[in-house]
PDB file of N, CA, C and O in Angstrom, chain B, residues numbered from 101:
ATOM      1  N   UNK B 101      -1.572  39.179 -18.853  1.00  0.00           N
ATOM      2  CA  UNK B 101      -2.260  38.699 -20.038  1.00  0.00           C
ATOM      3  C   UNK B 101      -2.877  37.333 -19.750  1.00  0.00           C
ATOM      4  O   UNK B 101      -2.273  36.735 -18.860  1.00  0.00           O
ATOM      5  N   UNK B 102      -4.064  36.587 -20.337  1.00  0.00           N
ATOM      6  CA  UNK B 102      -4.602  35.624 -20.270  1.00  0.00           C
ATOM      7  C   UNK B 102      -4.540  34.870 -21.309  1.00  0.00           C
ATOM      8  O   UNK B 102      -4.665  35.545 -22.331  1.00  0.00           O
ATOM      9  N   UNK B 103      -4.361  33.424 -21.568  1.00  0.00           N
ATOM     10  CA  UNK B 103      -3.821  32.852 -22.488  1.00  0.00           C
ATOM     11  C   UNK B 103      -4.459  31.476 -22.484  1.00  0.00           C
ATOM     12  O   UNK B 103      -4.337  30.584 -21.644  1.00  0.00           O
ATOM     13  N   UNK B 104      -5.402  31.505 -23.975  1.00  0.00           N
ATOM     14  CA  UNK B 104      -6.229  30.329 -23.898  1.00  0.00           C
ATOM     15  C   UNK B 104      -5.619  29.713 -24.080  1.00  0.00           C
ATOM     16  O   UNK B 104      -4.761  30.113 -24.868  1.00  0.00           O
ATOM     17  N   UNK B 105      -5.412  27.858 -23.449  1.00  0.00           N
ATOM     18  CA  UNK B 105      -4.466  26.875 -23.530  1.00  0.00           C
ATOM     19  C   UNK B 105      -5.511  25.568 -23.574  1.00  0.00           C
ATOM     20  O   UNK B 105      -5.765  24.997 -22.514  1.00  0.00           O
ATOM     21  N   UNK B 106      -5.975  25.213 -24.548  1.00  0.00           N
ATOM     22  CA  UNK B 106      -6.957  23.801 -24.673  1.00  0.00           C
ATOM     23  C   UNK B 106      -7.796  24.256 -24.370  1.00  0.00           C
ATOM     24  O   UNK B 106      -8.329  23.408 -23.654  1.00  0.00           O
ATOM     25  N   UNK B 107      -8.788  25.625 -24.393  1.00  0.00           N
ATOM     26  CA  UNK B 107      -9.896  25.433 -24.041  1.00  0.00           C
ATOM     27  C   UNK B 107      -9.987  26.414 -21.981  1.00  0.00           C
ATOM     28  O   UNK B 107     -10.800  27.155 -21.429  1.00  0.00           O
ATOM     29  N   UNK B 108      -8.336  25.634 -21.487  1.00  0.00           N
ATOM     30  CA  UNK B 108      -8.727  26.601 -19.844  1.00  0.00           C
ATOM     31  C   UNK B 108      -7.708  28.180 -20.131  1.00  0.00           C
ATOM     32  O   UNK B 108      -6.749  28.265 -20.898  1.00  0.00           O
ATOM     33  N   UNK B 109      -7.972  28.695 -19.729  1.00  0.00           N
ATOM     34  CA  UNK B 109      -7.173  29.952 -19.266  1.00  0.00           C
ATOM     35  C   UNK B 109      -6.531  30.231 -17.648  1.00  0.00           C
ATOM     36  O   UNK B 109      -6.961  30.013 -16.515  1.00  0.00           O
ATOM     37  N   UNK B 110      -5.273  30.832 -18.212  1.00  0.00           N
ATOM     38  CA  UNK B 110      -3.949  30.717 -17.501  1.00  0.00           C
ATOM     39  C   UNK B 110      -3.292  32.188 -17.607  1.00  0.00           C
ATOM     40  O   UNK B 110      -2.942  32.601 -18.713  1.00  0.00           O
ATOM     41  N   UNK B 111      -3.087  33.177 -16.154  1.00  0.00           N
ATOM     42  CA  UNK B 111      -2.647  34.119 -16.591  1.00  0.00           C
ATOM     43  C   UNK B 111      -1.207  34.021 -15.866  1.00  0.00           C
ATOM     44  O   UNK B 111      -0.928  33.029 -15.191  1.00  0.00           O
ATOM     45  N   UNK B 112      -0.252  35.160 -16.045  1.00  0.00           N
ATOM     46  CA  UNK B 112       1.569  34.687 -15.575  1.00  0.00           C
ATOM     47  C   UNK B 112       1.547  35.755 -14.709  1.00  0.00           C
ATOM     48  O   UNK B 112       1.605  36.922 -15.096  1.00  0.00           O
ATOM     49  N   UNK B 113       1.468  35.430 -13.601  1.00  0.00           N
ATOM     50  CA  UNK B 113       1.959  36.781 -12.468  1.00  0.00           C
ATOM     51  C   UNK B 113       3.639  36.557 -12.142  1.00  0.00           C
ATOM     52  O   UNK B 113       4.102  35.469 -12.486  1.00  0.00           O
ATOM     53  N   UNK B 114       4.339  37.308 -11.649  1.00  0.00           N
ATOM     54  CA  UNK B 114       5.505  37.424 -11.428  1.00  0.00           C
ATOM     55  C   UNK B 114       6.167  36.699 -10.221  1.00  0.00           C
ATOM     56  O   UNK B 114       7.157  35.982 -10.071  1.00  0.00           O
ATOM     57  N   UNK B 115       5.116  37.236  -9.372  1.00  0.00           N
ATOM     58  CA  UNK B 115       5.627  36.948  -7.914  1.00  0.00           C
ATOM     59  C   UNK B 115       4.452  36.280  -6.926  1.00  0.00           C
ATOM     60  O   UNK B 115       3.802  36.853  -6.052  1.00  0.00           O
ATOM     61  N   UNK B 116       4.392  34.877  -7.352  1.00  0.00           N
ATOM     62  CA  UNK B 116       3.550  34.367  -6.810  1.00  0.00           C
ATOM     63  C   UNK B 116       3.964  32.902  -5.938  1.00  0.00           C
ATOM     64  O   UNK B 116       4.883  32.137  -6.234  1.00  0.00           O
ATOM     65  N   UNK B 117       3.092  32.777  -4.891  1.00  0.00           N
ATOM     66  CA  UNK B 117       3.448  31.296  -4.011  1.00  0.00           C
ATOM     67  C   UNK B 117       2.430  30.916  -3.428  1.00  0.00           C
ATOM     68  O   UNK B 117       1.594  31.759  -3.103  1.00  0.00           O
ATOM     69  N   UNK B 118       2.231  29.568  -3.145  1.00  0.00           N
ATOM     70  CA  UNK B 118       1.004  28.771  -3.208  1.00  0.00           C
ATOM     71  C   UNK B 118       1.269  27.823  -2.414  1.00  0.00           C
ATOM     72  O   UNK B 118       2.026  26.884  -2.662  1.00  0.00           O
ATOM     73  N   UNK B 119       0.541  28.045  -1.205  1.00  0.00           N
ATOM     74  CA  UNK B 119       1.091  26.830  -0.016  1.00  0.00           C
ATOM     75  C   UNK B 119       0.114  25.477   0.525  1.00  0.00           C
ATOM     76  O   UNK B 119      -0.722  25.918   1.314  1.00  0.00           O
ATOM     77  N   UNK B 120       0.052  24.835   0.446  1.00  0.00           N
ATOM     78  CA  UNK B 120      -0.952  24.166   0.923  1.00  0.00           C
ATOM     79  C   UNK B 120      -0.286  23.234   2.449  1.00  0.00           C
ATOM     80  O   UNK B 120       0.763  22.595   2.526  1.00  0.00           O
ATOM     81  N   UNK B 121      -1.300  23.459   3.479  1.00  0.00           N
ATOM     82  CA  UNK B 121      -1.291  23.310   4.648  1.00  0.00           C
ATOM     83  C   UNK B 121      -2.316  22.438   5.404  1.00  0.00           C
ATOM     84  O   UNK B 121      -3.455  22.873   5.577  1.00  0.00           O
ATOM     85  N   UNK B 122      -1.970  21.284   5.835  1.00  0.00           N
ATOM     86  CA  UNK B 122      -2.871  20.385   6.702  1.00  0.00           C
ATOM     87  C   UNK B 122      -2.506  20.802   8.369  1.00  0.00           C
ATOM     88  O   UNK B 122      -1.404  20.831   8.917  1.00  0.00           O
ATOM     89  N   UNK B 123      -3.266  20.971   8.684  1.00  0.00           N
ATOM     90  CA  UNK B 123      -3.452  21.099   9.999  1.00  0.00           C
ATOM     91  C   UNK B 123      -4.288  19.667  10.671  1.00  0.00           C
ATOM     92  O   UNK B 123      -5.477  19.371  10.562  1.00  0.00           O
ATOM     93  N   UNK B 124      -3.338  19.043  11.288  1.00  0.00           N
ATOM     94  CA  UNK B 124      -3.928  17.839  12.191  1.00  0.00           C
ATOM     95  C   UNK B 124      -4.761  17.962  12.996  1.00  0.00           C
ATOM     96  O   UNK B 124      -4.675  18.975  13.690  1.00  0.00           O
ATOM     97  N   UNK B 125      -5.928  16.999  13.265  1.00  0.00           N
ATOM     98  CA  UNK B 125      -6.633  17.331  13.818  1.00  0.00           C
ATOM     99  C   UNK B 125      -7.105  18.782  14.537  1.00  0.00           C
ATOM    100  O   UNK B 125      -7.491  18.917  15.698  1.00  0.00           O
ATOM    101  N   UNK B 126      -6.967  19.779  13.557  1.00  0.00           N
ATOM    102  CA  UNK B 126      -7.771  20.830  13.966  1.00  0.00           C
ATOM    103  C   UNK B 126      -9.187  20.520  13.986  1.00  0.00           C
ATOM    104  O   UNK B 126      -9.873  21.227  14.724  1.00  0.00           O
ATOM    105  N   UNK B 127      -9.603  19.860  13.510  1.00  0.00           N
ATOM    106  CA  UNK B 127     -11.009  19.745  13.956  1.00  0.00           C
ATOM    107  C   UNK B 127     -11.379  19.309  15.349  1.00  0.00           C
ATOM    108  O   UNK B 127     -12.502  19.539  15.798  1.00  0.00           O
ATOM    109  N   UNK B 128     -10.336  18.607  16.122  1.00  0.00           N
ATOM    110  CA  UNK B 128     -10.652  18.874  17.354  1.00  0.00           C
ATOM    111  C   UNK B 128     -10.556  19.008  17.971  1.00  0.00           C
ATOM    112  O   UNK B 128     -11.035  18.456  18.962  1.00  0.00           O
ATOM    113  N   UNK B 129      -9.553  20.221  17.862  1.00  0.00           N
ATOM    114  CA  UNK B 129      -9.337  20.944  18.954  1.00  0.00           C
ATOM    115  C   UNK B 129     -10.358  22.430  18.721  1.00  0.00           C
ATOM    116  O   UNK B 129     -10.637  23.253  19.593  1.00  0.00           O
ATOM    117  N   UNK B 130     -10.676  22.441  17.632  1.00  0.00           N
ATOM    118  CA  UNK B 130     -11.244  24.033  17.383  1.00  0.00           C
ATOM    119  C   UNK B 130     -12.637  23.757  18.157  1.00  0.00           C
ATOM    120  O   UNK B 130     -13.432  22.818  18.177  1.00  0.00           O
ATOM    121  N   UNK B 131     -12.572  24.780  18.665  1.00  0.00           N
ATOM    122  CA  UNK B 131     -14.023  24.822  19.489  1.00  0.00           C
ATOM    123  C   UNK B 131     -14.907  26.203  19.489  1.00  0.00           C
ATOM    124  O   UNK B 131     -14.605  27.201  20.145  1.00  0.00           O
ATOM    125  N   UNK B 132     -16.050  26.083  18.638  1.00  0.00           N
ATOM    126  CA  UNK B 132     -16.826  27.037  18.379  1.00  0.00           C
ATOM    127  C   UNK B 132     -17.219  28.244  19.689  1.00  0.00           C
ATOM    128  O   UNK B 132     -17.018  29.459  19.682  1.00  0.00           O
ATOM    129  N   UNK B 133     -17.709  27.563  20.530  1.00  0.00           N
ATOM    130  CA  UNK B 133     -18.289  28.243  21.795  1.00  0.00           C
ATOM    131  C   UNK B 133     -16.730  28.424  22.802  1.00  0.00           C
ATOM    132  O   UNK B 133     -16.877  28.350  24.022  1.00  0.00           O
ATOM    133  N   UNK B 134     -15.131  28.682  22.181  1.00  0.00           N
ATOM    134  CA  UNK B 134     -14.324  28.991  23.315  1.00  0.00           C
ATOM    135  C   UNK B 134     -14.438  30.538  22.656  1.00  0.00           C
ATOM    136  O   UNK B 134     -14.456  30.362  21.437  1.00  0.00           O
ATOM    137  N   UNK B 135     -14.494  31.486  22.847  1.00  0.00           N
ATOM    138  CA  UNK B 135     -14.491  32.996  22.487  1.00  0.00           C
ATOM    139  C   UNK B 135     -14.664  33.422  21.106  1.00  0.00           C
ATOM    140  O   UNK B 135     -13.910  34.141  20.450  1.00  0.00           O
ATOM    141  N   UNK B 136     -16.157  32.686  20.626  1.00  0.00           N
ATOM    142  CA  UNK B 136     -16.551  32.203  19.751  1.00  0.00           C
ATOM    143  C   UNK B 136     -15.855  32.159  18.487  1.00  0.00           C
ATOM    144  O   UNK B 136     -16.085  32.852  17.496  1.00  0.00           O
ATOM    145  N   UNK B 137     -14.704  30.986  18.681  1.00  0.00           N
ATOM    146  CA  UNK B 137     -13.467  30.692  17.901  1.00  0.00           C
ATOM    147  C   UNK B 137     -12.522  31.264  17.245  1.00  0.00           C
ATOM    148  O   UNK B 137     -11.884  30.937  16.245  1.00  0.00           O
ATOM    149  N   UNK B 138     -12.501  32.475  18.169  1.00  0.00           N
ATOM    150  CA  UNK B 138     -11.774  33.916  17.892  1.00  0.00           C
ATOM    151  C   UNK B 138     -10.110  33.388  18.414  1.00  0.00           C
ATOM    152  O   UNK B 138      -9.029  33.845  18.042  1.00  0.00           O
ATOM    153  N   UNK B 139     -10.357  32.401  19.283  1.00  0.00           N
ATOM    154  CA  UNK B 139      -8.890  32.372  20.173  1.00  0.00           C
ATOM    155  C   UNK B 139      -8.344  31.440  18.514  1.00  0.00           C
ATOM    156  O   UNK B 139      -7.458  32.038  17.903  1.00  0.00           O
ATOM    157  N   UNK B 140      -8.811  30.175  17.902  1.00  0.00           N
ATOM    158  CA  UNK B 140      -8.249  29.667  16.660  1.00  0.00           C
ATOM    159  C   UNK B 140      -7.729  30.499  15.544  1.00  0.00           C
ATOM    160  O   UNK B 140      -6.581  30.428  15.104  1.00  0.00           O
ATOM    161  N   UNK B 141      -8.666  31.294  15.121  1.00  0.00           N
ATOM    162  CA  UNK B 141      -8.328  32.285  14.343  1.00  0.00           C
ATOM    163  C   UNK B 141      -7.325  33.147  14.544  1.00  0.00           C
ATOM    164  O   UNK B 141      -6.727  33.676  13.606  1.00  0.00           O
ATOM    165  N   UNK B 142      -7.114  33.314  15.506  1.00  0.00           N
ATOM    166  CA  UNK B 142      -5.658  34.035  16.042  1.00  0.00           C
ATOM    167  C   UNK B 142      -4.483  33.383  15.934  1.00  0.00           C
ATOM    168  O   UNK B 142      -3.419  33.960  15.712  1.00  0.00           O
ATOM    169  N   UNK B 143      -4.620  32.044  16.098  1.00  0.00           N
ATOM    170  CA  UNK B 143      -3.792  31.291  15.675  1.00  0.00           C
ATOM    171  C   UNK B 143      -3.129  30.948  14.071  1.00  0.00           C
ATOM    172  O   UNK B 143      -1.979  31.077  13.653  1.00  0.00           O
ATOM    173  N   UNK B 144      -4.115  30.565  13.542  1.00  0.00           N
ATOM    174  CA  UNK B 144      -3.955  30.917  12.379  1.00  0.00           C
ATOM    175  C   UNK B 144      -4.141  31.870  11.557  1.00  0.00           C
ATOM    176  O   UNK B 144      -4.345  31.581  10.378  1.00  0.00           O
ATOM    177  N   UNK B 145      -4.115  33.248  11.980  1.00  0.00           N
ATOM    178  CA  UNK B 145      -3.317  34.512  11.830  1.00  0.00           C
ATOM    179  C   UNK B 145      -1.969  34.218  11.735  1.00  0.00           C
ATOM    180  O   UNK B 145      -1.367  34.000  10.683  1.00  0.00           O
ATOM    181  N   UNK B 146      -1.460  34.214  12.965  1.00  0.00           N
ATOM    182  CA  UNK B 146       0.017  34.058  13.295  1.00  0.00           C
ATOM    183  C   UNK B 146       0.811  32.761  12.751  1.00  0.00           C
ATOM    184  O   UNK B 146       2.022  32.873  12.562  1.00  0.00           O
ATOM    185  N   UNK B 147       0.062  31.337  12.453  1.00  0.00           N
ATOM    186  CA  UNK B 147       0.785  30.805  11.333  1.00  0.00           C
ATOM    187  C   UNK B 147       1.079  31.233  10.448  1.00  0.00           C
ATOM    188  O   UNK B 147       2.262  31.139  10.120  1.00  0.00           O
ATOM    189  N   UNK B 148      -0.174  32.152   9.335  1.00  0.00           N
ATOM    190  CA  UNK B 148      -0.041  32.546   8.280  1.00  0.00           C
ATOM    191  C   UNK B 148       1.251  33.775   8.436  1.00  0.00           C
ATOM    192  O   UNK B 148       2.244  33.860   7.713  1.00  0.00           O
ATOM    193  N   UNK B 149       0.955  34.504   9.389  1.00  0.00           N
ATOM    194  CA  UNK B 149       2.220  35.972   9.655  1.00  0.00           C
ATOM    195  C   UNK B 149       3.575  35.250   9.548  1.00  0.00           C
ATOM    196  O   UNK B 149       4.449  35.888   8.961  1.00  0.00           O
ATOM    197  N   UNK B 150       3.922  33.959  10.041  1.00  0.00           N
ATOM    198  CA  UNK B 150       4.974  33.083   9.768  1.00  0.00           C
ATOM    199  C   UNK B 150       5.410  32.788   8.764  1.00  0.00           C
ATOM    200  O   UNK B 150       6.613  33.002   8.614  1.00  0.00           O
ATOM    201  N   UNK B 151       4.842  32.334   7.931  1.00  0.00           N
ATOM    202  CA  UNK B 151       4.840  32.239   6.794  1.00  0.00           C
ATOM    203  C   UNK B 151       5.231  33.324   5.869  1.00  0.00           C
ATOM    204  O   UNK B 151       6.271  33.442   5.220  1.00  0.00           O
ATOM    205  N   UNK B 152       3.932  34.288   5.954  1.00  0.00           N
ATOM    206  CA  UNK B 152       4.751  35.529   4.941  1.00  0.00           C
ATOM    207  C   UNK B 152       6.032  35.983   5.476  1.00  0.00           C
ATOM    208  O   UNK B 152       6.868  36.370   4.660  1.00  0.00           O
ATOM    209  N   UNK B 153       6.244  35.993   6.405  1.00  0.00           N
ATOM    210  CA  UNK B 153       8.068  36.149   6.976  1.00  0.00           C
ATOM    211  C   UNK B 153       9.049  35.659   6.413  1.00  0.00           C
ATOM    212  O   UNK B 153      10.205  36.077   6.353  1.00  0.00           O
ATOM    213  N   UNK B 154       8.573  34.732   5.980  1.00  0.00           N
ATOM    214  CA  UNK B 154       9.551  33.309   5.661  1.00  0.00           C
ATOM    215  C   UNK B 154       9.787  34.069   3.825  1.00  0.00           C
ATOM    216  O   UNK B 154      10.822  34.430   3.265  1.00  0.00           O
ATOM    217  N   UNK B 155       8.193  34.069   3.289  1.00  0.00           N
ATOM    218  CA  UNK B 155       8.293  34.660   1.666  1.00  0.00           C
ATOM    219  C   UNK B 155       9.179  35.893   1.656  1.00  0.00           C
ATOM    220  O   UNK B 155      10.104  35.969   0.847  1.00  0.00           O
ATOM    221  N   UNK B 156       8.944  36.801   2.472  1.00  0.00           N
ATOM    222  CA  UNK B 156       9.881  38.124   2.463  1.00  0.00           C
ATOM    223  C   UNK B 156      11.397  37.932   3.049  1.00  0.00           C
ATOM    224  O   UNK B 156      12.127  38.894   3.290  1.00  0.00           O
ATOM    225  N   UNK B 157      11.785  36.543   3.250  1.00  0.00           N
ATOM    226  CA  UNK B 157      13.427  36.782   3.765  1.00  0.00           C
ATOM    227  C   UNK B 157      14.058  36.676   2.392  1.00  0.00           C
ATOM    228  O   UNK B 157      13.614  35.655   1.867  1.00  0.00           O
ATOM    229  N   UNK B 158      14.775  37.204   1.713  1.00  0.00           N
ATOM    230  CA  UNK B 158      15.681  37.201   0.665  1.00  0.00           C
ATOM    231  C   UNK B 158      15.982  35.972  -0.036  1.00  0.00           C
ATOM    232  O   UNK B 158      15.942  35.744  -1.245  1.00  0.00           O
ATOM    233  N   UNK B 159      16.489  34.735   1.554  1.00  0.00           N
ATOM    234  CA  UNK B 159      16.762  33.791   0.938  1.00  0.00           C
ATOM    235  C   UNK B 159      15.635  32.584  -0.008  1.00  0.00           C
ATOM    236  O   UNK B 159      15.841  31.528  -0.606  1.00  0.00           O
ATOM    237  N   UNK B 160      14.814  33.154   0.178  1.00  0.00           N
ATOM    238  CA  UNK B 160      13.275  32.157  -0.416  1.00  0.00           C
ATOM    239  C   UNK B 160      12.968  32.855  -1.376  1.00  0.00           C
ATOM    240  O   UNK B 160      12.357  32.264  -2.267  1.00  0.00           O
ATOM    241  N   UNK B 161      13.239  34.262  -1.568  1.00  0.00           N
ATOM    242  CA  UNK B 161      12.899  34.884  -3.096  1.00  0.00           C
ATOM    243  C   UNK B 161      13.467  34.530  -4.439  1.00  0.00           C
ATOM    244  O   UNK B 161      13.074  35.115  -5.449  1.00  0.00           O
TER     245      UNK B 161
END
């Protein structure tokens, strides 16, 4: 359901998590022209796959 509150709207999901993540100087290490920045993205694939690991262990639910 959506629920006007002052004017913004706000809906209630059940099972939700919201991470926010700085990555240090990724800007320079990421490099466009290394396999046209396919090798970074892989990387942060597998942070993110870390992560949802972490949401699905029991003890964090």
């Amino acid at each position: 359901t959506i629920k006007s509150i002052g004017g913004s709207y706000s809906r209630n999901h059940p099972c939700v998590s919201v991470v926010f993540v700085s990555l240090i100087n990724f800007h320079v290490s990421y490099e466009q022209q290394y396999e046209d920045g396919k090798f970074y993205a892989r990387i942060l694939n597998e942070f993110y796959e870390d992560i949802e690991e972490l949401f699905l262990d029991p003890r964090f639910s």
